[in-house]
C-alpha positions in Angstrom: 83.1 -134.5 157.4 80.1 -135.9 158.8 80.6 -135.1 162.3 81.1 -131.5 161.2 77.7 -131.8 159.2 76.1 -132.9 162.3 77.7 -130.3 165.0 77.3 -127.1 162.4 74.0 -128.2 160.8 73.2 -126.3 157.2 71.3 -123.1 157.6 67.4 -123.6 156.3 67.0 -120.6 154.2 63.2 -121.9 153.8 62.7 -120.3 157.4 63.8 -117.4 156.6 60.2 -115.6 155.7 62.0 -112.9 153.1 64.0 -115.5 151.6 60.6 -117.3 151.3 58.5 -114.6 149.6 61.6 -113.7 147.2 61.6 -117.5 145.9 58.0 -117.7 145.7 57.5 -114.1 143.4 60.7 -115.6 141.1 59.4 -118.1 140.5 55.7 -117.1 139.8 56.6 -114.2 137.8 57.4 -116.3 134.5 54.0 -117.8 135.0 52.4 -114.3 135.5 54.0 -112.9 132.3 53.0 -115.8 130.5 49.1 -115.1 131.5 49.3 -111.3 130.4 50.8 -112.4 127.2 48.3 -115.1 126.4 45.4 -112.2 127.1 47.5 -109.8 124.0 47.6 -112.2 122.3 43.5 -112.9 122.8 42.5 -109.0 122.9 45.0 -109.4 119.0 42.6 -112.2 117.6 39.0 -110.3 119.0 40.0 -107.3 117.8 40.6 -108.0 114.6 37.7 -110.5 114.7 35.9 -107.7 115.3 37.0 -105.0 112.4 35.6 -107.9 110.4 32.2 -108.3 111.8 32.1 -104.7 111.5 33.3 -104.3 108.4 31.0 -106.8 107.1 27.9 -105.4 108.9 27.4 -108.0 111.8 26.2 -106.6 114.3 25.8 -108.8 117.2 29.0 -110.2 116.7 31.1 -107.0 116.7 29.4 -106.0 119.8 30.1 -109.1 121.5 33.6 -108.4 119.9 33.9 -105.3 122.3 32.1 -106.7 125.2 35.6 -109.5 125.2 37.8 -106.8 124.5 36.7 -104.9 127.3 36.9 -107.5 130.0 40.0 -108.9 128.8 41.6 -105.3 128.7 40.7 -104.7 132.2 41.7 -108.4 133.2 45.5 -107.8 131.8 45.5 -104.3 133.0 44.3 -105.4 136.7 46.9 -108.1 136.6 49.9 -106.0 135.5 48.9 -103.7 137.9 48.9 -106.2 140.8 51.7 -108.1 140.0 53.8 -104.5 139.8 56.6 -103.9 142.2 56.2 -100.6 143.5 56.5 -98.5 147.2 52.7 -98.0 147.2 49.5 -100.4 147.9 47.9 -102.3 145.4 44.5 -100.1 145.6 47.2 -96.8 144.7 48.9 -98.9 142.4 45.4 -99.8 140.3 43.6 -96.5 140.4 46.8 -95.0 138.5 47.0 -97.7 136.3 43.5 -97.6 135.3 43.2 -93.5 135.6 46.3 -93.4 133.2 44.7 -95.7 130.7 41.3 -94.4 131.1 42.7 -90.8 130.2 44.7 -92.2 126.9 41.9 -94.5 125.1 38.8 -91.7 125.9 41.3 -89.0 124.1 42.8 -91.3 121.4 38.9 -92.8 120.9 37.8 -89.4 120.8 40.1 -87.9 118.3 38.9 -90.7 116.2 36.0 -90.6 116.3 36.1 -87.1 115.4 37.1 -87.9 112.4 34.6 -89.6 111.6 32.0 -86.8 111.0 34.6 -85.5 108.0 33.1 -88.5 106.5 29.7 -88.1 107.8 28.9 -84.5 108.8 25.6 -85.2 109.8 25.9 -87.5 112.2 24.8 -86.5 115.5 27.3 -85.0 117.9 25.9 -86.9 120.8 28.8 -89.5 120.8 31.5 -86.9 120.5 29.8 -85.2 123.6 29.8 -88.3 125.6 33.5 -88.9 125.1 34.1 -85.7 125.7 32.9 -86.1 129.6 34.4 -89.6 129.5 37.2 -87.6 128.9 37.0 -85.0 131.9 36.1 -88.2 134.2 39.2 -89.8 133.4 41.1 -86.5 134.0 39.5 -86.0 137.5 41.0 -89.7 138.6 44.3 -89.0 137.4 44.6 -85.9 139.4 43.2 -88.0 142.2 45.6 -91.0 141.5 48.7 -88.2 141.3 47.7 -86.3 144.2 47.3 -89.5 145.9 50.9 -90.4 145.0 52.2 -86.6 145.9 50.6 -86.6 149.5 52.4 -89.9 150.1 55.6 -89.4 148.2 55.9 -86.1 148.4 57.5 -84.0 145.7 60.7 -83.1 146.3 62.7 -85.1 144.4 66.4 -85.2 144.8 67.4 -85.4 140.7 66.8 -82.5 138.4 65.8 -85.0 135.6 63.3 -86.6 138.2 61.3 -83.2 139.1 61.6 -82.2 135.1 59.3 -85.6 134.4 57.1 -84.8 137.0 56.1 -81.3 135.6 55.6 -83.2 132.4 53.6 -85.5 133.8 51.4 -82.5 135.1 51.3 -80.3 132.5 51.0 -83.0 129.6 49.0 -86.2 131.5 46.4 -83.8 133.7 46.6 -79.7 133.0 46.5 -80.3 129.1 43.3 -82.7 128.9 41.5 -81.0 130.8 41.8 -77.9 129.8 41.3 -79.9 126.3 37.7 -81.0 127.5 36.5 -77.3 128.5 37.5 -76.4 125.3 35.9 -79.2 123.1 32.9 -78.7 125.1 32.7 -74.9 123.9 33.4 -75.7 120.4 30.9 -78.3 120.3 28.4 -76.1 121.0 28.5 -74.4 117.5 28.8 -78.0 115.8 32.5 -77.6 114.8 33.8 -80.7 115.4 36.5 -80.4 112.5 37.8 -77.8 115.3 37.0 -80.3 118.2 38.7 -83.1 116.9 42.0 -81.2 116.4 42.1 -79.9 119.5 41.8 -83.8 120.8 44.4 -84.4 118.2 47.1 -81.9 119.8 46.2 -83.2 122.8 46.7 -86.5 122.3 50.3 -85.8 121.5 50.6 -84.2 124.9 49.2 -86.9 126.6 51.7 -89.0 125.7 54.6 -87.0 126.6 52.8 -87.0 130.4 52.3 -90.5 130.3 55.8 -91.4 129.3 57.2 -89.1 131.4 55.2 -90.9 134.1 56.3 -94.0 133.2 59.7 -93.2 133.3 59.0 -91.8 136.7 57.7 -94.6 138.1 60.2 -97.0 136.4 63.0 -94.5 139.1 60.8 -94.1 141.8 58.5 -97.3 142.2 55.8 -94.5 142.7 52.6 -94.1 140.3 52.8 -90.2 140.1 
């Protein structure tokens, strides 16, 4: 046994660079999970830290409430994004990420915020405005992030189900809102914002649909359309 150990030596799979980088992301990916969970679980605490300070009238501490929730948002966000196995580059990979989540909270914050004024129909609609183009930013780097995808993917996809979630993911995740923000923008103009905010309502809704549909995409594909 030991002179066939020494003629027919074991293979190092360690050499083997593949092998290498295979071992390394299993076992880093535990630890990785483990950090995105531990930032939910901090954005959890802030944020409800923060309804409080609100809710109590504090100021300063509610703001630096949202000024945490922000950069640990984008923290968990950029990590999920990076750590995320997919066919595309890392700089693809964020700007859909971010696009898609940048489109979701301006429309859902939006829609909230609208209504607001049933509360307080005086307030100005400067905020509601501000969203609004928040909004149509958000929609332009989508469409950027998904033509990005489409130019390097291409679109024909070889399952009916497949080419079904990318019109979804069109109509629902970039047509809709955007078509959403010319609209808002007209109604705003005569101070209806009971109109405004259902129309970000409906839209919401829609934006969903595209963004699951997208997900589910990219969940087949490894490709952020």
């Amino acid at each position: 046994l030991a002179a066939s150990q020494t003629a027919f030596p074991a293979e190092d799979q360690s050499a083997d660079p593949a092998t290498a980088r295979e071992a390394n992301t299993t076992s880093t990916a535990p630890d990785k999970a483990a950090q995105t969970q531990r930032i939910c679980i901090g954005v959890g605490v802030i944020a409800f830290s923060g309804s409080v300070f609100w809710a109590l009238g504090r100021r300063r501490p509610g703001n630096a409430c949202i000024h945490l929730l922000t950069f640990l948002t984008v923290a968990a966000l950029g990590l999920q994004s990076w750590n995320a196995v997919t066919n595309c580059s890392a700089a693809q990979q964020l700007l859909s990420d971010f696009s898609s989540a940048a489109v979701l909270g301006g429309v859902t914050t939006g829609m909230l915020l609208g209504h607001w004024y049933l509360t307080t129909p005086t307030m100005s609609i400067r905020p509601l405005t501000w969203y609004n183009i928040a909004i149509a930013v958000a929609v332009v780097l989508r469409l950027v992030a998904s033509g990005w995808a489409c130019a390097a993917a291409g679109i024909a996809l070889p399952d009916t189900t497949q080419q079904m979630w990318l019109g979804i993911r069109w109509a629902g995740g970039i047509v809709a809102p955007g078509l959403a923000t010319v609209m808002v923008w007209r109604i705003l103009k005569h101070r209806n914002t009971q109109s405004a905010t259902g129309v970000l309502f409906a839209t919401l809704v829609v934006v969903f649909m595209g963004e699951m549909a997208a997900g589910l995409l990219e969940q087949n594909t490894r490709i952020p359309y």
